[in-house]
DRENDREN-790291 format. One record per residue (C-alpha): residue number from 1; chain; x, y, z. Coordinates in pm, 1 decimal. Layout:
SITE   nr  kette         x         y         z
SITE  NUM      A         X         Y         Z
...
This chain:
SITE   nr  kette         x         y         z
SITE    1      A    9853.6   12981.5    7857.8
SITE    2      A   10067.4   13151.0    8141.5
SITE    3      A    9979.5   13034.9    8516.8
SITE    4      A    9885.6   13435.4    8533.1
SITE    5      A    9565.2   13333.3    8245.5
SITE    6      A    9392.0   13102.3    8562.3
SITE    7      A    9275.0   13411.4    8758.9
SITE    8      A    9491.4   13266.6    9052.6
SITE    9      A    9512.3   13482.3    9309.7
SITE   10      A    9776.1   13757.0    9341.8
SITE   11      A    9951.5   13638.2    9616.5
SITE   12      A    9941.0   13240.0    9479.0
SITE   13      A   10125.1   13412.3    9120.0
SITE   14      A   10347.8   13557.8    9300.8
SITE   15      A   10463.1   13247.8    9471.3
SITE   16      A   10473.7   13106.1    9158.7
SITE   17      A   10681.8   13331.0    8971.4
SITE   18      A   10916.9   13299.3    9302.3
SITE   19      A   10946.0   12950.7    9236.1
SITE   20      A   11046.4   13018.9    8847.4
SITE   21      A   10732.1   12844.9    8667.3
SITE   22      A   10633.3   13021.0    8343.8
SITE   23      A   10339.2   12759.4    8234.9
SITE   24      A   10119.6   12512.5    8394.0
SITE   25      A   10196.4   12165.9    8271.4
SITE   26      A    9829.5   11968.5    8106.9
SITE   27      A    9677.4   11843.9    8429.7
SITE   28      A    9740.5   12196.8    8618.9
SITE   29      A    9595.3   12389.8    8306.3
SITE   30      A    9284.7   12148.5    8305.3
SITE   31      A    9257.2   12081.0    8688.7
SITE   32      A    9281.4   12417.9    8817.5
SITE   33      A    9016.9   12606.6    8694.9
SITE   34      A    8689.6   12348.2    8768.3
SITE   35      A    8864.8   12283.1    9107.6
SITE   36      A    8838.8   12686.6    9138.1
SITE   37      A    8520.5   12694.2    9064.1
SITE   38      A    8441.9   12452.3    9338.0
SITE   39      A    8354.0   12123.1    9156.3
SITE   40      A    8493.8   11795.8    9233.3
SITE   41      A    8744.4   11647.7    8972.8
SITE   42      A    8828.6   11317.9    8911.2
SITE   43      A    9211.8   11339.3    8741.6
SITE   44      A    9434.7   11090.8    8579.1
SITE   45      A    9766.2   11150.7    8475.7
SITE   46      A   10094.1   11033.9    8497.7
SITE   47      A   10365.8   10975.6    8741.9
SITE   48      A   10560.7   11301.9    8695.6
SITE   49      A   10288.2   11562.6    8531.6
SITE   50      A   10257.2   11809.6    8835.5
SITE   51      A    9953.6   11654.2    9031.5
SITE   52      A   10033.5   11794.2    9373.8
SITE   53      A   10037.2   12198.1    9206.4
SITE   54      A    9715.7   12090.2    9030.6
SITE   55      A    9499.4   12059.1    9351.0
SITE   56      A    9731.5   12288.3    9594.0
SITE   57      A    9635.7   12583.6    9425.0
SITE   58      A    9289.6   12590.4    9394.4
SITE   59      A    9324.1   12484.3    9761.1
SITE   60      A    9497.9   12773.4    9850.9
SITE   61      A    9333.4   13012.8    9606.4
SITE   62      A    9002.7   12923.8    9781.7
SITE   63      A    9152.3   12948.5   10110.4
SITE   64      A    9314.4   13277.6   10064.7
SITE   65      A    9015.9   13434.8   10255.9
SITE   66      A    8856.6   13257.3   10518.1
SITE   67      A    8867.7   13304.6   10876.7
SITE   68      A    9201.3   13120.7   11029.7
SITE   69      A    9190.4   12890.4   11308.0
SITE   70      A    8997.5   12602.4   11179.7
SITE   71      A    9076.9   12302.0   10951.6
SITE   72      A    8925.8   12355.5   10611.7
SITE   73      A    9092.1   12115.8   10432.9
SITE   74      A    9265.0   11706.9   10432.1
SITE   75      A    9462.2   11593.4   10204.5
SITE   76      A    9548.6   11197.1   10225.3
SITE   77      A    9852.1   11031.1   10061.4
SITE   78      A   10026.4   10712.9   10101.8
SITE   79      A   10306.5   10727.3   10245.6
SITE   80      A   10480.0   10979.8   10485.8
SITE   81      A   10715.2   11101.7   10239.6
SITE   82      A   10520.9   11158.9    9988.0
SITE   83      A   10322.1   11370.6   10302.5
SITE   84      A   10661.4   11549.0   10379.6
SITE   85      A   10674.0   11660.3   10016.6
SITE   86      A   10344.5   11798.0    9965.0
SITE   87      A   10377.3   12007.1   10264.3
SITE   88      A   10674.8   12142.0   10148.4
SITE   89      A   10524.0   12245.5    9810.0
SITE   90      A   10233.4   12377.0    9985.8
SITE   91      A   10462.0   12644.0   10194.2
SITE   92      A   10652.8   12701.1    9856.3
SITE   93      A   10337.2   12792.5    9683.3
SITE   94      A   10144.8   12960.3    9966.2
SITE   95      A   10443.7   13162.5   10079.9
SITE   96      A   10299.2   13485.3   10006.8
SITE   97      A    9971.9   13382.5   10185.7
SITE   98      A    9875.1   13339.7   10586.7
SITE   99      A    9744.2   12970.2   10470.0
SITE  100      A    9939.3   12703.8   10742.3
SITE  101      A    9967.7   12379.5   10673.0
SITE  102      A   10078.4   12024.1   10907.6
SITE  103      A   10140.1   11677.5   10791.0
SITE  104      A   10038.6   11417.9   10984.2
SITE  105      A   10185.2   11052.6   10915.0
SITE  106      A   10376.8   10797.0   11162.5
SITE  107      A   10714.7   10725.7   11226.4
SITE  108      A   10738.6   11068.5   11468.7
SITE  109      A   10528.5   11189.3   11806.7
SITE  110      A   10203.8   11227.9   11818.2
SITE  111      A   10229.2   11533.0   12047.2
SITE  112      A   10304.4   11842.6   11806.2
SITE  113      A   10110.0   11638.0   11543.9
SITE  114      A    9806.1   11672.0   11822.1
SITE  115      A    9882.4   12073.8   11850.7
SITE  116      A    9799.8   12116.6   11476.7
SITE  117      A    9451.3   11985.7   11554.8
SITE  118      A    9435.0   12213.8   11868.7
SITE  119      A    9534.4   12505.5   11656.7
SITE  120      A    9341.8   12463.6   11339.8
SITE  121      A    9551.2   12422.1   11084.9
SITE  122      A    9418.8   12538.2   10735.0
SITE  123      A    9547.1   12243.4   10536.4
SITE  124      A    9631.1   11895.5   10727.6
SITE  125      A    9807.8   11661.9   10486.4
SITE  126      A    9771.4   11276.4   10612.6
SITE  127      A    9873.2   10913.2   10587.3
SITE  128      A    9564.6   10722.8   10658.2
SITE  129      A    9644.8   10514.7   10932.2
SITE  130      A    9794.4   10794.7   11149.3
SITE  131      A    9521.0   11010.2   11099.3
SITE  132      A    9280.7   10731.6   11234.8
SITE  133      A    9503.9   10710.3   11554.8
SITE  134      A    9423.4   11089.5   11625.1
SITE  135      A    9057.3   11015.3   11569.8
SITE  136      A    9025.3   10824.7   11817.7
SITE  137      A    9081.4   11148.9   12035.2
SITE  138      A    8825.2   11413.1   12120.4
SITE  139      A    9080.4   11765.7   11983.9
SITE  140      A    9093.9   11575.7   11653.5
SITE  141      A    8803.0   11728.9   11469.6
SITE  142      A    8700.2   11677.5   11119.7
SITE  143      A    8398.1   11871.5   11121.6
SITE  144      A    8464.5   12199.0   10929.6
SITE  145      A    8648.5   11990.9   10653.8
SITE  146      A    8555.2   12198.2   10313.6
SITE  147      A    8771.1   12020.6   10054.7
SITE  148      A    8972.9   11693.8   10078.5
SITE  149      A    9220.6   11561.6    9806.9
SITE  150      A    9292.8   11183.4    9771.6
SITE  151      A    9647.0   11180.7    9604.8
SITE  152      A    9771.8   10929.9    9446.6
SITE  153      A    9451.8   10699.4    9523.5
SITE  154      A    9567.6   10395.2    9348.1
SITE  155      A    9892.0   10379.3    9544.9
SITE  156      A    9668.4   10333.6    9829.5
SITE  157      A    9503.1   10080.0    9728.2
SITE  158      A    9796.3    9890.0    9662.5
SITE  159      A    9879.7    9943.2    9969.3
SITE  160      A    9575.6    9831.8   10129.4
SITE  161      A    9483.4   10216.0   10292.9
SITE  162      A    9114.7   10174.0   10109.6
SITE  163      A    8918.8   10046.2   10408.2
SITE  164      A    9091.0   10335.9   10627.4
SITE  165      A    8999.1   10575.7   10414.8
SITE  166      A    8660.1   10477.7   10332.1
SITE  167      A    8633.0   10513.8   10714.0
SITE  168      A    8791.5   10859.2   10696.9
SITE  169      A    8554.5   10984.4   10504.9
SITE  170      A    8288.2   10937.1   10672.5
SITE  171      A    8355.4   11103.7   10939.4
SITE  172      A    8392.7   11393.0   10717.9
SITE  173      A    8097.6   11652.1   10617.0
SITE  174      A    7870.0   11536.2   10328.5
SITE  175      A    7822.8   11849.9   10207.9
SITE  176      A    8221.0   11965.7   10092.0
SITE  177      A    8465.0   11954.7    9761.0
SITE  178      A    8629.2   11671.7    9657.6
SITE  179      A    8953.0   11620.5    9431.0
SITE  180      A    9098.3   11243.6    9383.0
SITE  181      A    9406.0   11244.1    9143.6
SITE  182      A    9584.7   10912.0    9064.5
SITE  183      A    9815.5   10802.7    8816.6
SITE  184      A    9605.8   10493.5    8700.4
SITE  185      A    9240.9   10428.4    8740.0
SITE  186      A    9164.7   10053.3    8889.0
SITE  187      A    8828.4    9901.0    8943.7
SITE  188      A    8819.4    9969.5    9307.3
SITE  189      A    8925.3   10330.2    9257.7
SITE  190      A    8588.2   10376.6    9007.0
SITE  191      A    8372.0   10228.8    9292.0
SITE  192      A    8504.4   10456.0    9533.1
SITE  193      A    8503.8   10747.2    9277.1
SITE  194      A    8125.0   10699.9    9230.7
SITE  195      A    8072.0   10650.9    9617.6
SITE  196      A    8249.3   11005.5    9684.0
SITE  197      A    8226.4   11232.7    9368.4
SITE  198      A    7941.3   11445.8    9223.9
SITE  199      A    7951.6   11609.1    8910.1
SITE  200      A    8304.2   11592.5    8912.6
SITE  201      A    8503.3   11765.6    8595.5
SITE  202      A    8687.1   11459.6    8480.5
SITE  203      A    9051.3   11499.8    8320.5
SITE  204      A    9267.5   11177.2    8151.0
SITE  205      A    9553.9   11321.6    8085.8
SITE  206      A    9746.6   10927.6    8083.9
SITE  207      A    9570.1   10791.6    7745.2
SITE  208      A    9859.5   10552.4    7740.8
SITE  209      A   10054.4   10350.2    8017.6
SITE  210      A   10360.8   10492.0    7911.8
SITE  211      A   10658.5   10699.5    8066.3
SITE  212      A   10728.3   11036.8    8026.5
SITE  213      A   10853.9   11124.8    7651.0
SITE  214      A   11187.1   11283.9    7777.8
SITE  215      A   11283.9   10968.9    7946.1
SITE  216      A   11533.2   10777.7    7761.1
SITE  217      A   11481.8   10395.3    7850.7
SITE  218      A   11746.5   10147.9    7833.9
SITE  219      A   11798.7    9739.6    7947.5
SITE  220      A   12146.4    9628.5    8013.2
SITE  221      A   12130.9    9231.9    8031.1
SITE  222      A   12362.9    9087.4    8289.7
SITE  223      A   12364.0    8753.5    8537.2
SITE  224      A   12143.3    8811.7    8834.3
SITE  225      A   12452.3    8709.7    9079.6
SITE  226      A   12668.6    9034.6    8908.8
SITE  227      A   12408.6    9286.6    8872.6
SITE  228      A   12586.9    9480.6    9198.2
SITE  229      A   12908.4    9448.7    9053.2
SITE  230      A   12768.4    9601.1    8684.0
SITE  231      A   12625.7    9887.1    8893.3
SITE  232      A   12925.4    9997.7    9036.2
SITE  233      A   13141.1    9924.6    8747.7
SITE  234      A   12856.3   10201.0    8545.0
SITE  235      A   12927.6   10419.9    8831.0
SITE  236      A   13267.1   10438.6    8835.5
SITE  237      A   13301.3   10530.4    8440.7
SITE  238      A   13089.7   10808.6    8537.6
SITE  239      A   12796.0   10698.2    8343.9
SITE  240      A   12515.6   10808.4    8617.6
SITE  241      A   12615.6   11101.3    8818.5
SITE  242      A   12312.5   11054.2    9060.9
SITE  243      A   12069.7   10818.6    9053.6
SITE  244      A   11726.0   10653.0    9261.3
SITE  245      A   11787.5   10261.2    9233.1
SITE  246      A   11482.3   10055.4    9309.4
SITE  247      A   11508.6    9725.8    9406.9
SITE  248      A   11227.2    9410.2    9501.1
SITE  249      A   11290.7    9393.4    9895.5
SITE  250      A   11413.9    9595.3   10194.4
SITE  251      A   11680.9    9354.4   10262.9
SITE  252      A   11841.1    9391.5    9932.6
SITE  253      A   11849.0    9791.0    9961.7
SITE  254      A   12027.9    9716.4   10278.5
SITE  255      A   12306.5    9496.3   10120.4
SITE  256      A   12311.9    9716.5    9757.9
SITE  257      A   12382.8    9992.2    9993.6
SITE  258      A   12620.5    9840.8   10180.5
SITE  259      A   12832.3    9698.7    9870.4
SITE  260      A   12827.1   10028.8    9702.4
SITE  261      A   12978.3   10203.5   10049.9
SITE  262      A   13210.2    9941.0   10028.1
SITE  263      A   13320.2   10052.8    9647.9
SITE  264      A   13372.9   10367.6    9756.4
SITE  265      A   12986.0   10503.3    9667.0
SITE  266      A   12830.9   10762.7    9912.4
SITE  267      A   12480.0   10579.7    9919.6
SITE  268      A   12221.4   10562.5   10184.3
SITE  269      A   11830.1   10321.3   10166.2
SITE  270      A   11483.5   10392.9   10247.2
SITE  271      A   11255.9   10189.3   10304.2
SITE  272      A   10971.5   10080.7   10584.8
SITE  273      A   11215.2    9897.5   10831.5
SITE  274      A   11385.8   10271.5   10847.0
SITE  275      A   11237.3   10495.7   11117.8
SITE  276      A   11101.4   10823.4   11003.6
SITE  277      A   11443.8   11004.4   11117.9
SITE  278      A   11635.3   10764.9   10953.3
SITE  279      A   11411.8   10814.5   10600.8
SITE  280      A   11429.2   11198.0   10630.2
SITE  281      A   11843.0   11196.3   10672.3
SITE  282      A   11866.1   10976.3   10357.3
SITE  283      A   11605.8   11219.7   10136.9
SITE  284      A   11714.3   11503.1   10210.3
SITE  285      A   12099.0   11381.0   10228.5
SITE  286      A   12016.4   11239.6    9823.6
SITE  287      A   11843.9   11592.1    9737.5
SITE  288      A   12173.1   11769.5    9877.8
SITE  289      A   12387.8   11550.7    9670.6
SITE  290      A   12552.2   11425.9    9991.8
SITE  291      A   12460.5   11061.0    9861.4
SITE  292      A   12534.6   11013.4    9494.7
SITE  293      A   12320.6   10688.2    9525.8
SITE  294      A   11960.5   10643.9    9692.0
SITE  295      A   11860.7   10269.5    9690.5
SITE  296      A   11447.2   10210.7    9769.2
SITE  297      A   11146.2    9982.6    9767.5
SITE  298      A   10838.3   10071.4    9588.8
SITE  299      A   10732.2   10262.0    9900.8
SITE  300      A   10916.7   10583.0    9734.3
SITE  301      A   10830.3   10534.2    9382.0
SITE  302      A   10522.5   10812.6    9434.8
SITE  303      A   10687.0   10924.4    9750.8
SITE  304      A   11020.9   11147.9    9632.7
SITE  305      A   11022.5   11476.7    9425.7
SITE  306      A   11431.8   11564.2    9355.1
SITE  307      A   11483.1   11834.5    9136.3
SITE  308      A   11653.1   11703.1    8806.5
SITE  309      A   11712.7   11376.6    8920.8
SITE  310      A   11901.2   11280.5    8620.6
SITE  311      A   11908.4   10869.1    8622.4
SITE  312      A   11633.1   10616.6    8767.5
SITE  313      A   11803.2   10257.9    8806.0
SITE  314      A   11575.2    9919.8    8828.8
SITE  315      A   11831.3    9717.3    8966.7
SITE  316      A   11501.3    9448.0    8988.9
SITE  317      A   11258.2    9442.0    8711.0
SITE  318      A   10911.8    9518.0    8863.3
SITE  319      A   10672.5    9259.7    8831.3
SITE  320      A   10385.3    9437.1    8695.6
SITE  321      A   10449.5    9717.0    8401.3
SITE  322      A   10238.2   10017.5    8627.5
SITE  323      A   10529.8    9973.4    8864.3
SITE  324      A   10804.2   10024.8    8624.6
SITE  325      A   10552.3   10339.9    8479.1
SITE  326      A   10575.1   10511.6    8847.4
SITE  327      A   10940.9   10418.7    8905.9
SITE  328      A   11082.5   10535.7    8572.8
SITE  329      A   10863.2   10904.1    8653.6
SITE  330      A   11067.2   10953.4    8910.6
SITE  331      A   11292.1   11121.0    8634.5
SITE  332      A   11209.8   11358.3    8370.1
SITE  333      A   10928.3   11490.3    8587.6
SITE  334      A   10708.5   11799.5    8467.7
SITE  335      A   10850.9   11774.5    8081.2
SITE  336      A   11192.5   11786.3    8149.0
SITE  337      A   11437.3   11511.5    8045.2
SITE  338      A   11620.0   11209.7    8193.4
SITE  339      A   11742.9   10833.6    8189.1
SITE  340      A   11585.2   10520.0    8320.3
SITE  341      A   11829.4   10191.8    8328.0
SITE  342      A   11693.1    9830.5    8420.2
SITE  343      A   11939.5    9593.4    8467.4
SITE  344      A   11769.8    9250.9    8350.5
SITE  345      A   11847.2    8869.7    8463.1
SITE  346      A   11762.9    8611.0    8210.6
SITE  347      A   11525.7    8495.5    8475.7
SITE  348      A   11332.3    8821.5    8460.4
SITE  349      A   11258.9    8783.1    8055.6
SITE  350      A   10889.7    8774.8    8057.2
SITE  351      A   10868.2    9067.0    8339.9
SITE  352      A   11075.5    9244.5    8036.9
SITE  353      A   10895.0    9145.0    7814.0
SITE  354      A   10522.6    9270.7    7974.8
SITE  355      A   10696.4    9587.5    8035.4
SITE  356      A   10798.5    9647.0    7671.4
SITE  357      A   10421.5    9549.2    7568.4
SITE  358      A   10283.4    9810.5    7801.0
SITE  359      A   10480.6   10102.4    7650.1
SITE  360      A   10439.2    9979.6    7313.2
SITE  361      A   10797.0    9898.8    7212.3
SITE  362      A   11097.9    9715.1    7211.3
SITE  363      A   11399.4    9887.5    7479.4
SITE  364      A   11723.1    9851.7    7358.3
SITE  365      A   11973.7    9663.0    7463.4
SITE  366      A   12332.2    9782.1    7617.5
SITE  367      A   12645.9    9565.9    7636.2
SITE  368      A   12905.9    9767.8    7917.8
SITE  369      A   13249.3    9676.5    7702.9
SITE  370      A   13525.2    9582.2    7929.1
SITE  371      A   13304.9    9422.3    8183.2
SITE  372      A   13346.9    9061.2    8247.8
SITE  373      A   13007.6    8893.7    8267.3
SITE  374      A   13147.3    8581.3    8339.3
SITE  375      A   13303.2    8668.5    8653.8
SITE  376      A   13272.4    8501.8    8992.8
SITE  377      A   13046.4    8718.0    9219.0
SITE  378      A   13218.4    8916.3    9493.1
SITE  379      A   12889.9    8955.6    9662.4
SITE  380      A   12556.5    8771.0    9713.4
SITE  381      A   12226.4    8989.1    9784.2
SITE  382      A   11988.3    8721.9    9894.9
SITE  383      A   11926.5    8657.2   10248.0
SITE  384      A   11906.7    8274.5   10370.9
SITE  385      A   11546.5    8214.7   10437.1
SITE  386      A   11580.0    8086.2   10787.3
SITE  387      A   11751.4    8408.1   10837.1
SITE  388      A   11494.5    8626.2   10679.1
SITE  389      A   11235.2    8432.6   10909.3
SITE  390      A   11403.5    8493.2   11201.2
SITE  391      A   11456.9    8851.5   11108.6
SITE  392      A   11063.2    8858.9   11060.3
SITE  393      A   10972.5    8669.7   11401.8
SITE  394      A   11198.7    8918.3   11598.8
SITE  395      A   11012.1    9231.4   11437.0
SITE  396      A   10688.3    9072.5   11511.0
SITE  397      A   10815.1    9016.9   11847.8
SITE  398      A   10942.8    9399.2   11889.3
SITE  399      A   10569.0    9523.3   11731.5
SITE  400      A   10370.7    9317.2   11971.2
SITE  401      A   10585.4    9398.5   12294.8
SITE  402      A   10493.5    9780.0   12161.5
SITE  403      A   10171.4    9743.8   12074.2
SITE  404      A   10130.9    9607.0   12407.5
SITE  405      A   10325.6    9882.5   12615.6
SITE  406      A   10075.5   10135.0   12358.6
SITE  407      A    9781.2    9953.9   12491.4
SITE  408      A    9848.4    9969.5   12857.4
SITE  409      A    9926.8   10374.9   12813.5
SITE  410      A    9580.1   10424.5   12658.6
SITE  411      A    9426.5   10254.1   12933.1
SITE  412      A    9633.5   10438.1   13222.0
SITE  413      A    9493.6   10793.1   13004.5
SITE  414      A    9137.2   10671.5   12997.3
SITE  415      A    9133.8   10619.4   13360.3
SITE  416      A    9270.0   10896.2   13449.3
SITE  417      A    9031.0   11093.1   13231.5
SITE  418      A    8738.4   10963.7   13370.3
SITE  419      A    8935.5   11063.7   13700.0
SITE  420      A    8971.3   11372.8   13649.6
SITE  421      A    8619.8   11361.6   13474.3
SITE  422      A    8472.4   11289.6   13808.6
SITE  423      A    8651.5   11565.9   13999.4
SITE  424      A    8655.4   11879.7   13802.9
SITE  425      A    8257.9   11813.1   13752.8
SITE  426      A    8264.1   11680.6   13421.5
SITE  427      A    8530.4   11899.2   13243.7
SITE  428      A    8743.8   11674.8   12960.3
SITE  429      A    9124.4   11677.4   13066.3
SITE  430      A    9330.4   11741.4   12751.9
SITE  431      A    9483.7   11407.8   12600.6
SITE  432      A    9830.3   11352.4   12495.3
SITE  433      A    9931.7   10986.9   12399.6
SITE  434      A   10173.9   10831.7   12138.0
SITE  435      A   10040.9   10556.1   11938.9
SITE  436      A   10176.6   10289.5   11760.7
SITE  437      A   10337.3   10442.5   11427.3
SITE  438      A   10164.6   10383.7   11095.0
């Protein structure tokens, strides 16, 4: 069935032809038209499947005619790219429509973030923990909320967001339409699910913890100590044009990005020691091409959406199989084709070995010819410990000397409010702070 068979509205098919989709993948086909109706659904599916159209445009089909001015939906995600990104598909898909969306995540001000509130805007997508820091404000109102969307609701649990949003919503209306999609469906996520769902249309699109079917999977064994040196040597035959490399810790990206710039590789990192300005430049410098190599931490495995990103790398094998599922869907995304590597350690065997249980076969092997595996390293990736500790103590140092500077602000504002309280007779002053990034 053609997107133009779910009685979307005129302006929303528009958009979509714009955009060059024909037909809705499974989850949009089944999503769409209960979430139209107004019920709550309750979706599983996998990393990849075209989630974020499935609940944007019954969203914006819904929206098409109310009054402007005042919030009328949230939408909460994990991490502040993955915010960034479903912003940008919501202008894509609503740019035929007067619907207006913000995100609203840390890293950046607080300020213009605090004049979306003021001015209503339809859609606000969030990262928990941000969001809270608004609340704490009298312009940030979540009183007229009419649909919220948890995306990608086990990726923040993982990441320990389930308290904050429990608190979230409550604050919102009781009466309203609710839509939680998530790529795998953990115990906590059922409790919450029964908590915050009513008759909700369920869809389980996953059946099997298993990448996408045009993903071609692949493990090339090599010594831990010459895994950057393997890399490089694949790039420079020209076997991955571009690729998303995922590694265990942020200190690694930083030295597998460094080696590669020092082989000659345009590469750039993300992770959460980057500031938000620092994250965007390397996104959108990979989804320009400008970087032929983007090296991350987990934080980005649900977070990036690059348009036929050809080659996903596990330069670390992930500890637990669900992580190597949302990696590897960073490729081949919405039924179209590409290539995941792993590069393995014999220390990393049984992590293989779970992973090839999970999706139900064996990987094959690959053996680069010409490349010396028993060459000396020219590089080593691991930081000393005492220098990784000392790295930690001075961050902790820099948060707390914030957190305290943050503190004293929001106690110079809530004087002067009740200042200016007494004065003008009782009239609210408007409030402007900056708090600590989440």
């Amino acid at each position: 069935m053609p997107f133009s068979g779910l009685k979307l509205h005129p302006a929303l098919v528009r958009g979509i032809k714009d955009l060059g989709y024909v037909k809705p993948t499974p989850i949009q086909s089944n999503a769409i038209p209960p979430a139209m109706d107004g019920r709550d659904v309750l979706a599983t599916a996998m990393t990849g499947s075209g989630k974020t159209a499935a609940f944007l445009l019954p969203l914006l089909h819904r929206l098409m005619d109310r009054s402007r001015g005042t919030t009328r939906a949230l939408v909460l995600t994990p991490t502040r790219e993955l915010a960034a990104q479903v912003l940008a598909d919501l202008e894509d898909l609503g740019r035929h429509t007067p619907v207006k969306g913000a995100a609203i995540f840390g890293g950046v001000g607080m300020v213009p973030q605090e004049a979306a509130f003021r001015r209503g805007a339809d859609v606000l997508i969030a990262t928990p923990g941000r969001l809270l820091d608004h609340l704490q404000y009298p312009y940030a109102r979540l009183d007229s909320i009419e649909h919220v969307v948890l995306d990608e609701a086990d990726r923040m649990l993982d990441m320990g967001f389930l308290p904050d949003v429990t608190r979230i919503l409550r604050r919102l209306p009781a009466r309203r339409q609710t839509l939680l999609f998530s790529a795998t469906m953990p115990a906590p996520i059922v409790k919450l699910t029964r908590e915050m769902l009513h008759n909700a249309a369920r869809i389980d699109l996953q059946r099997k913890a298993a990448p996408a079917s045009g993903i071609t999977q692949a493990v090339y064994p090599v010594p831990h100590q010459l895994k950057a040196a393997l890399f490089a040597t694949m790039l420079e035959r020209g076997d991955i044009k571009q690729a998303l490399v995922f590694t265990r810790t942020k200190h690694r990206a930083d030295r597998i990005m460094k080696y590669l710039v020092k082989h000659g590789v345009k590469a750039e990192r993300i992770h959460g020691n980057r500031s938000q300005a620092q994250r965007t430049a390397a996104l959108s410098g990979f989804k320009s091409g400008a970087f032929r190599v983007l090296v991350a931490t987990d934080i980005a495995a649900r977070g990036i959406d690059v348009e036929a990103l050809g080659h996903v790398v596990n330069f670390d094998v992930p500890t637990m199989p669900e992580d190597y599922i949302h990696r590897v869907g960073r490729t081949a995304r919405a039924e179209s084709t590409g290539e995941a590597y792993t590069l393995v350690s014999p220390e990393e065997q049984s992590e293989l070995r779970a992973i090839e249980r999970a999706v139900g076969k064996q990987l094959p092997r690959v053996i680069v010819s010409g490349f010396d595996y028993s060459a000396k390293p020219d590089t080593v990736l691991e930081v000393p410990i005492a220098e990784r500790i000392a790295g930690i103590q001075a961050r902790k140092a820099e948060e707390r000397a914030r957190a305290k500077v943050n503190a004293a602000r929001r106690a110079r504002n809530e004087a002067a409010g009740k200042s200016g309280s007494r004065k003008s007779g009782g009239r609210k002053p408007r409030v402007r702070s900056r708090a600590t990034s989440r």
